[in-house]
N, C-alpha and C positions, 0 to 999 in steps of 0.2 A: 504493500500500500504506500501512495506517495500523499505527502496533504502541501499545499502553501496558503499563504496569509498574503492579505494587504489590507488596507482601511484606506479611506479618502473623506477628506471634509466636505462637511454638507452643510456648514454657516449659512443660514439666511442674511438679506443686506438690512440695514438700518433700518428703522420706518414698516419693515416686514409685519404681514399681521402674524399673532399668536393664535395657536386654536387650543381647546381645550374645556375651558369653562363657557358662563353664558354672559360673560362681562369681555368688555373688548379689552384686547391689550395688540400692543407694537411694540416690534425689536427697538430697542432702548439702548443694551450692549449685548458682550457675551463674557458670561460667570464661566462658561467650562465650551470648548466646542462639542457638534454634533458630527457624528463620523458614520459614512457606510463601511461596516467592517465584514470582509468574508474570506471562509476557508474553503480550499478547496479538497476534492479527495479525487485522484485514479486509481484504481486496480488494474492498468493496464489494459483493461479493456470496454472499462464504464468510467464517465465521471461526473461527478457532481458538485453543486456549489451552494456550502449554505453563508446564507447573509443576513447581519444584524443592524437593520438600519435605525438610526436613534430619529424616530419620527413619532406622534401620538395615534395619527390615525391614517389610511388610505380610502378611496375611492375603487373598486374594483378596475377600474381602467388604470389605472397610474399599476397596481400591479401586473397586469397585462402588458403596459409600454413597456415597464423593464424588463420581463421577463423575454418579451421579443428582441428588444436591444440586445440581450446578454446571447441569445440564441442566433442573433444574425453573425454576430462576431466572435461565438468560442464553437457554435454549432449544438451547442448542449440539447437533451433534450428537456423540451417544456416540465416534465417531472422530476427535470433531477435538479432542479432549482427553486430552495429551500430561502422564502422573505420573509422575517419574521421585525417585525417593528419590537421596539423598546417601550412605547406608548408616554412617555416622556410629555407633559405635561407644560413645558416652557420650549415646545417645539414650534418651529413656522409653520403654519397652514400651508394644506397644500391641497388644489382644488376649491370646491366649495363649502365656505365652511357650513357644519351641521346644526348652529344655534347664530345664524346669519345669514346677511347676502353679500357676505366679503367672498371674495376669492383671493388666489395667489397669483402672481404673475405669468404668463408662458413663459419668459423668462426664467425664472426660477422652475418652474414644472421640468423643464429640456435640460437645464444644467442637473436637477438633482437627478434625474432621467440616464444622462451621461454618470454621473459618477458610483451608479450604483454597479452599472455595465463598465465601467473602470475596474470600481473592486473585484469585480469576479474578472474580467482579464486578467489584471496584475496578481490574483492568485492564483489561478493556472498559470501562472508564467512563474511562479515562484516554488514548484514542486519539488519536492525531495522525501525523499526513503523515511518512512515513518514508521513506529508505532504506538500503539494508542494503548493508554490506561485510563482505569476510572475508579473516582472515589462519592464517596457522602459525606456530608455533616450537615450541621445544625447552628442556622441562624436563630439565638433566640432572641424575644422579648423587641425586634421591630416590625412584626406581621401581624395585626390584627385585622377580626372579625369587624366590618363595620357595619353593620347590622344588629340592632340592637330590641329590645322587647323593653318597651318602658312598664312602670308600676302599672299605669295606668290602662293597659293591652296594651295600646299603640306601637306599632313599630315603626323605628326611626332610623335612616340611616343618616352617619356619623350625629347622633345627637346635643354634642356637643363636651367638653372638657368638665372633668369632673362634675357631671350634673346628676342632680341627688334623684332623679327622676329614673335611667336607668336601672332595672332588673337583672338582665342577665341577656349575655350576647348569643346571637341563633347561627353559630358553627362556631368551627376550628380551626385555624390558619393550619397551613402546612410548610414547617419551620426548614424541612428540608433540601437542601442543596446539593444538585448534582455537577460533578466536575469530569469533564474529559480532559487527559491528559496529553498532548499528540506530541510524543517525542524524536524528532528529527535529527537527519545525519546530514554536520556541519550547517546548520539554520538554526534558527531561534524553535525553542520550543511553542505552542500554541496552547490554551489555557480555553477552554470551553465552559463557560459558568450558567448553571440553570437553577433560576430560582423565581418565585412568585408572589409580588405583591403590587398594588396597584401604584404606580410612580407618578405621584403629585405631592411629592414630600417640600418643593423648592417655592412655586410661586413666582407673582411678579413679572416682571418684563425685561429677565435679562436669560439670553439662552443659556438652556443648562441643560445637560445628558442623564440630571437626577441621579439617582445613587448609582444607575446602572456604570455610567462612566467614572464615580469614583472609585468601584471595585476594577474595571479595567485598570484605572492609569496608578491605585493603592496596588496591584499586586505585580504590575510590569514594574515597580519602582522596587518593591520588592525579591523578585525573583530574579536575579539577572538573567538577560538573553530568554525574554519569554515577553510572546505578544498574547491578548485576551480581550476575548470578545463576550457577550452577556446575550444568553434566551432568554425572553419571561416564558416564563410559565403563565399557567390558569391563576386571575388575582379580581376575578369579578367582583366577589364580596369581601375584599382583602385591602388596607391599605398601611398605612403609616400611624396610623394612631391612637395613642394611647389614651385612653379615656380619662383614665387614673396615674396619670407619669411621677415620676420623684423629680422632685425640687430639680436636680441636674436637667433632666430632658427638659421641662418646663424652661428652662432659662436657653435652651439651644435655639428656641422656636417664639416665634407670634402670631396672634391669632390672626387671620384672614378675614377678606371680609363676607364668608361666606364660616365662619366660625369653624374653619379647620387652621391649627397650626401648620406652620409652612415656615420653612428655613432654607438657605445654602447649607449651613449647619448639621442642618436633620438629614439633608441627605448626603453628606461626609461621613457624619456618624452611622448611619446605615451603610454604605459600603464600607465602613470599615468593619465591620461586625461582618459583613458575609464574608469579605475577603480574610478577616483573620480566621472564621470556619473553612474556607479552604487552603490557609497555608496550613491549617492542622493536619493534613490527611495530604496535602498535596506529594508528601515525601512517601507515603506509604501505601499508594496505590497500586491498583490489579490489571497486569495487565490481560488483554482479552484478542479472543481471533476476530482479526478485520482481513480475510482474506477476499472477498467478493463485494461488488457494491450491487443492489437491487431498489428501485425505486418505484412509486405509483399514485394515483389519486384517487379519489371517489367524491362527486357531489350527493351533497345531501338536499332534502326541504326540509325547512322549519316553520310550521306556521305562522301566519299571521295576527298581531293582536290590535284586532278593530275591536272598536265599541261606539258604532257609530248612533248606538241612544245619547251620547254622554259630548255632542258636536256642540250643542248650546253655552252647555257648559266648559267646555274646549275654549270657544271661541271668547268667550267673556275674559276668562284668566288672562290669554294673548295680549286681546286689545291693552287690555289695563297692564300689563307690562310692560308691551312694546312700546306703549305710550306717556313713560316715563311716571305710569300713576299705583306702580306696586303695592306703595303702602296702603291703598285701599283694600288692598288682598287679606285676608286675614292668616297669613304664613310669614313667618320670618327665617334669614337662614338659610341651611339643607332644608327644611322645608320647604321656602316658596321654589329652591331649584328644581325639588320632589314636583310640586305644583304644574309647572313650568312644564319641564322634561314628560310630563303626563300630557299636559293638553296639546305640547305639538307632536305628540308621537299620535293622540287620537286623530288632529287634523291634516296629518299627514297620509295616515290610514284608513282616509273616509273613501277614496274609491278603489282602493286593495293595496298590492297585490293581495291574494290569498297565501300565499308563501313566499322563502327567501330561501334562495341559493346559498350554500356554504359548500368552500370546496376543502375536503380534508388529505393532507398530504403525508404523505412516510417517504425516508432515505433510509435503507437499511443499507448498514457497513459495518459487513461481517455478523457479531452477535448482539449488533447493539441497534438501536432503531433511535432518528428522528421523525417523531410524530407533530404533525401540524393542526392546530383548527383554527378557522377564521373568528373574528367577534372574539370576546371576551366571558368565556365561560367562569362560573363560580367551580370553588374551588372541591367542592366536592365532586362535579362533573371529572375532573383532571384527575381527582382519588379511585374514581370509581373505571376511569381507562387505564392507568399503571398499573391498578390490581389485575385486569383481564387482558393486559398484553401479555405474549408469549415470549415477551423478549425481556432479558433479565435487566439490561439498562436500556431505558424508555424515555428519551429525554422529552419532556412534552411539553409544547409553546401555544400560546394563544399568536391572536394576529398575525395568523400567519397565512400568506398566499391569496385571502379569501378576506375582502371588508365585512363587515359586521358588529352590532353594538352588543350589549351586554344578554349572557348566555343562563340566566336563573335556573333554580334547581323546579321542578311542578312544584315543591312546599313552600317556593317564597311567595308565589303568588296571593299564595291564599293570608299569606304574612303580612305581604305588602313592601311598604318601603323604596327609596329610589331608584332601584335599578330594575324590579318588577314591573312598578308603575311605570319608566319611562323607556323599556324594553319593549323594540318592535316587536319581537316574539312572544307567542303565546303559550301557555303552560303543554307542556309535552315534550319542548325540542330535547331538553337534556337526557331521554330515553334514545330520540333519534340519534343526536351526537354520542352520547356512549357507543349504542349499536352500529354502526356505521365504522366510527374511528376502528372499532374491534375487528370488524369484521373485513377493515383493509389491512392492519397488520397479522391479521391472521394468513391473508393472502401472502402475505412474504416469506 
């Protein structure tokens, strides 16, 4: 097996819009850069390219343009190219944005276009004799559940900072971190890092790669002669925060104005907790046969979540928002975003579709599998396909290959809260996504 590396910057210019929240913000400066980073793998007779672009969200076409780009110029096939975003929260828009009528520039759409079909040339062009190890550990104590059951029933997502109102939270973060290790003759080693929480830890209007790029450039700084790149994982109902923090974290962060704390800080301190989980193990890794590479995809449906009795009411929230007259609303907070996020998902879905396309992707190399799904599945979806893959390391990403919003488990719905509420999908897809995802790496 041969692997190579490269990254290329993908800075947005000044004045650039942010996407992300449903408050406007513009490129200001830049706190950390964004990079397309990708590896590649031969077997001599298959190859493939996986890439980790530090962006929040895509458009099914922008993945498409690249993937044709990458394919006019290495010849790959459309399968064996592996796009998985960071979802990074102080990224540039790119397209239209999903809580606007901002768009990005063609300018900007063609260059980043270009340099994601850079990364994957310059890493096939950068091959050498590899082999591959893998480890686990454990990020603890920066993953939580944010999803929460107040005294009173109501569920609330992120509720707010120590507020005496919270009962108990409705899941489990998955604290776990997977590491490839791809050890090369006469090159820099490659540093594969997977792990899942939702990255909106920074805030603001200065670009930032969010924790993912401080565990990248914390453990190249670290490990001599080693490049590294970050999957997310599944981090639907997962983020950054702590409801109950000690006095230290309290003081790393400020509240936003949508009453989530937000730092540069917080998201230092969280790469540095994953990355010190994998200089733990990094030395004492296993290594595994990558002798063949095999690739494939499958589209799924997921239904549609119309409610088009609930358009009146839709339409009222809108106006009174878009018209600068919120405070009328009786929500503050994650709530009125809850609010919000609900009525334009209902009047978006007053004349269909009936379902959405998700496409699900595998690169299997050797005995290990990269598993892809598009949108942003909660995190028990992600638990419930590593338990039922056949393959003993399952590195498994969201946003990947495939646009799509948030992926709820059927029990949130009946729960509620904002990613239920403002999820185009209807209660069921997380049977179809397990079954599907399973049933393609079964195929390899």
């Amino acid at each position: 097996m041969k692997a190579g590396f490269a990254k290329v910057c993908i800075n947005p210019p000044y004045g650039a819009p942010i996407v992300g929240y449903y408050e406007e913000r513009f490129v200001k400066g830049i706190s950390d850069s964004l990079y397309a980073r990708a590896t590649a793998f031969d077997d001599g007779e298959k190859k493939a390219v996986v890439i980790a672009l530090d962006l929040c969200t895509l458009a099914q076409k922008f993945y498409d343009e690249m993937k044709d780009a990458i394919i006019k110029d290495t010849g790959l096939d459309a399968d064996a190219i592996f796009i998985n975003l960071s979802h990074t929260h102080t990224g540039p828009l790119v397209g239209k944005d999903f809580a606007s009528e901002k768009t990005s520039s063609e300018t900007y759409n063609n260059f980043l276009i270009s340099c994601v079909r850079d990364a994957a040339v310059y890493a096939l062009s950068d091959l050498k004799e590899a082999t591959i190890e893998t480890a686990t550990a454990q990020a603890k104590n920066i993953s939580f559940v944010r999803r929460y059951r107040l005294k009173n029933g109501y569920v609330a997502t992120n509720p707010g900072v120590n507020n005496p109102e919270i009962d108990h939270a409705l899941g489990t973060p998955n604290e776990t971190v997977k590491l490839l290790k791809i050890v090369r003759e006469g090159a820099d080693d490659i540093f594969i890092v997977n792990f899942g929480t939702h990255p909106d830890s920074v805030g603001g209007e200065y670009i930032s790669a969010d924790y993912m790029g401080f565990v990248c450039s914390i453990l190249e700084n670290a490990v001599p002669n080693t490049k590294c790149m970050f999957l997310l994982g599944p981090q639907g109902d997962v983020n950054h925060v702590n409801v109950h923090p000690a006095k230290g974290e309290s003081a790393i962060s400020a509240i936003d104005f949508d009453g989530v704390p937000r730092s540069i800080r917080h998201a230092e301190h969280m790469g540095r907790i994953i990355a010190g989980a994998v200089l733990s193990v990094c030395s004492i890794t296993e290594k595994i046969n990558t002798d063949k590479i095999s690739y494939a995809s499958k589209t799924v449906h997921l239904p549609s979540h119309q409610e088009n009795d609930r358009l009146d009411e839709a339409r009222k929230i809108q106006e009174l928002y878009e018209s600068g007259r919120a405070s009328e609303l009786p929500f503050k907070e994650m709530e009125l975003t809850t609010a919000v996020a609900e009525a334009r998902r209902i009047l978006k879905l007053e004349n269909g579709p009936d379902s959405f396309a998700f496409n699900l992707s595998a690169i299997k190399i050797g005995d290990f599998v990269f598993a892809g799904i598009g949108g942003e599945p909660f995190t028990e979806i992600g638990n419930r396909i590593c338990d039922a893959s056949p393959f003993d390391t399952t590195i498994l990403c969201c946003l990947t290959n495939s646009a799509g919003g948030y992926i709820p488990t059927t029990k949130a719905y009946s729960e509620g809260g904002y990613e239920a509420r403002g999820s185009a999908l209807r209660a069921g897809g997380d049977d179809i996504m397990v079954n599907g995802m399973t049933e393609l790496l079964n195929s390899l």
